[in-house]
N, C-alpha and C positions, 0 to 999 in steps of 0.2 A: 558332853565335852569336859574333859579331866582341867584342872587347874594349872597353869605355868607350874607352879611349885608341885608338881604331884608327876607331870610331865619331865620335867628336870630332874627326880629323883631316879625315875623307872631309869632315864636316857643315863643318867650317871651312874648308875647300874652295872650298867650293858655295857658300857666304859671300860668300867675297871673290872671287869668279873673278863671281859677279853684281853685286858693288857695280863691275867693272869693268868690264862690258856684257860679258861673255863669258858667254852664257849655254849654247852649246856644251859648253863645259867646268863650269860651275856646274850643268848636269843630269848630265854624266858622271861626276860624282863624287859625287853627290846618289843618285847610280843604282846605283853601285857599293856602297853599304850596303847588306848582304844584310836579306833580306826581314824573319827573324827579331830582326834590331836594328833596324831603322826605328822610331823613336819618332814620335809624334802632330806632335812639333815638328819634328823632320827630313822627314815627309811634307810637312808643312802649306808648307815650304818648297821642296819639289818642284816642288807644287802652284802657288805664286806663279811659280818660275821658268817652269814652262810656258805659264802664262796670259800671262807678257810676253812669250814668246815665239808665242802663237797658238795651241799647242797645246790648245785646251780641251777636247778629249777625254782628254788625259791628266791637265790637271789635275782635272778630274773624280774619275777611277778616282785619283788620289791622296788629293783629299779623303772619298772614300768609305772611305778606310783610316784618314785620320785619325779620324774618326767611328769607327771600331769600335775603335780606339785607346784614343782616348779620348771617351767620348759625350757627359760634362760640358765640351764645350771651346766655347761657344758660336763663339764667331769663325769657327770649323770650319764649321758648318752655316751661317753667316753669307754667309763664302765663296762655299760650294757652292751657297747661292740665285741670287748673282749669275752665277756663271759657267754656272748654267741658263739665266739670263736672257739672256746671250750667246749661250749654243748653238741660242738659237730653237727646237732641236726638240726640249729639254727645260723651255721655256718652263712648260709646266703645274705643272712639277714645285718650279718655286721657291718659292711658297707655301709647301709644307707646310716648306721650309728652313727657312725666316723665321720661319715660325710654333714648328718646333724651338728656332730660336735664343732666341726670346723665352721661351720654357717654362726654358731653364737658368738664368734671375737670380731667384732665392729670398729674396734679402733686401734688396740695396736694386738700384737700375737704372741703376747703372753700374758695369760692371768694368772694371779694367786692366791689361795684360798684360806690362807693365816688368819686375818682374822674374823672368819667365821669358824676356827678350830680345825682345818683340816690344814695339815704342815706340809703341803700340796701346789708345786707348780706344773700347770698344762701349758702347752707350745701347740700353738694351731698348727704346724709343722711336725709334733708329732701326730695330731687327729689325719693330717694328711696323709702323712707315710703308712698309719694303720690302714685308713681307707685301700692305700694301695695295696698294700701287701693283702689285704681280706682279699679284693677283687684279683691277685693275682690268685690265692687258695681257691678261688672260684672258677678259675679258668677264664679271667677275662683280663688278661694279659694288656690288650691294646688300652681299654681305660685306666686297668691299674698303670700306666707308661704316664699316663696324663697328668696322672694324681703323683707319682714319684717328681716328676715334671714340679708341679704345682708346690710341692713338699721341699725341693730343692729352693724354688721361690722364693719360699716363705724364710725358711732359714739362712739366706742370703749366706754375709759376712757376720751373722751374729756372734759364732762360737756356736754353734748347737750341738748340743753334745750327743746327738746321734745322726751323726752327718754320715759316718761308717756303714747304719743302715742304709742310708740312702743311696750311697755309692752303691754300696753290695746290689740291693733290690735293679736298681736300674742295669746294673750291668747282666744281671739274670735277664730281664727283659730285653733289654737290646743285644745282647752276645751272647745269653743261654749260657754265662759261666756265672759260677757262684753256689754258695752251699743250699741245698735245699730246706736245710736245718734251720734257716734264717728265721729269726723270732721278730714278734710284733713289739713295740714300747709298752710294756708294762704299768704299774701301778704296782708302790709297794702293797702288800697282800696286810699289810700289818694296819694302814691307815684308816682313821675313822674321823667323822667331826667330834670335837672333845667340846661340852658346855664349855660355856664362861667360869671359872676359878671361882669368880665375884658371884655369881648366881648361885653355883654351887654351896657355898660358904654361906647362903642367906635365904634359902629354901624355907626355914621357919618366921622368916622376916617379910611377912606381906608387904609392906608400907615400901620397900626396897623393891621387891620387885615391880611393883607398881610403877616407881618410875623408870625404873629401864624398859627396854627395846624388847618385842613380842621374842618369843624362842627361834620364830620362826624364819626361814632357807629364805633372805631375799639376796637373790643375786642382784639384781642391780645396784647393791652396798659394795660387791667386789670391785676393789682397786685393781686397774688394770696398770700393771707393772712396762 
C-alpha cells in the first residue's frame, strides 16, 4: 500500500500531464498506482484518459474497478454505459448500466460531483433517457417506450435541458418519425476528478495530511443538489 502523499502525486500527475494533451504520460502515471491504492476516483480517471485516447477496452476493465470500488458512484456505471455503447460489441450490455446508474439517486434526481473534484452534474433523467435510447439500439423498442416514459417523469417541469431528446426518442417510438442519428447524453470527454488544491500543495507535509480526509471515492459525502 503506496502512502496518501505518494498516491496524490502519481494522481496529480495524470492530472495535469492530460489537461496538457499528454495522455502517454497522464496513463503512465495514472498506472503507476499500485493496484491496492487505486481509489474509485483515480480509476474513474484512468478510465476517461483511455477513452480520449481510444482505448476503450481499457477504459472498461477500469471502470469495472471503479464499480467494485465504490458501487454507490453513479457517474461510474454512467460511464461504463456509454463506453459499451462505443465498443459495439458490448452494445447489449449498456442498458442494465444506465438502468444501475438510475437505481443510485434515492432522494432527490440530481447529484453533483464538485466537491469531490469532478465539475460534473448527473440527472437521473438523463441515466433514464440513456437506458432508453441503448434499449432502443438494441431492438427493444417496447422497454425503451417505458424508460422514455420514466425519463419524461423524472424531468417533470424542472427545465431539463435535454427534454428535446426525449421528445425526439419517444416520437421515434411511438410514430417511427425522427432522426436515426439521435445521440445518447454525453459526458464531457475532457473531465476527470482533480485532487484537493490543499493536498496537493502539502504532499511534503505529513502532519497535514494526517488530519485530513482519506483520498479516497466516498460517495455517500456527495451533496445531492
Amino acid at each position: 500500500m503506496e502512502s496518501p502523499a505518494k498516491v496524490l502525486e502519481k494522481w496529480s500527475a495524470g492530472v495535469e500531464a492530460f489537461k496538457g494533451r499528454d495522455h502517454r504520460k497522464a496513463i503512465s502515471s495514472l498506472q503507476s498506482i499500485s493496484p491496492e491504492s487505486h481509489t474509485a476516483k483515480t480509476m474513474f480517471c484512468e478510465a476517461v484518459v483511455h477513452r480520449a485516447s481510444g482505448n476503450l477496452e481499457s477504459a472498461a476493465r477500469c471502470l469495472e474497478s471503479v464499480m467494485e470500488k465504490d458501487p454507490h458512484l453513479a457517474v461510474g456505471y454512467f460511464l461504463m454505459g456509454i463506453v459499451c455503447l462505443e465498443l459495439k460489441a458490448r452494445k447489449a450490455d449498456a442498458p442494465y448500466y444506465f438502468e444501475q446508474a438510475s437505481h443510485k439517486f434515492t432522494v432527490r434526481n440530481e447529484v453533483g460531483y464538485a466537491t469531490l473534484g469532478l465539475r460534473f452534474k448527473l440527472h437521473r433523467a438523463s441515466c433514464e433517457y440513456n437506458c432508453a435510447h441503448a434499449l432502443w439500439l438494441n431492438g427493444q423498442g417496447g422497454n425503451a417506450l417505458l424508460w422514455v416514459q420514466a425519463a419524461r417523469k423524472t424531468a417533470g417541469a424542472a427545465g431539463f435541458q435535454y427534454m428535446s431528446k426525449i421528445d425526439e426518442l419517444e416520437s421515434i417510438l411511438t410514430k417511427k418519425k425522427g432522426s436515426k442519428n439521435l445521440l445518447i447524453i454525453d459526458m464531457n470527454k475532457d473531465l476527470l476528478f482533480v485532487p484537493p488544491k490543499t493536498k496537493v500543495d502539502n504532499i511534503g507535509n505529513k502532519q497535514f495530511l494526517k488530519k485530513e480526509k482519506s483520498t479516497d471515492c466516498d460517495s455517500a459525502l456527495i451533496p445531492l443538489l
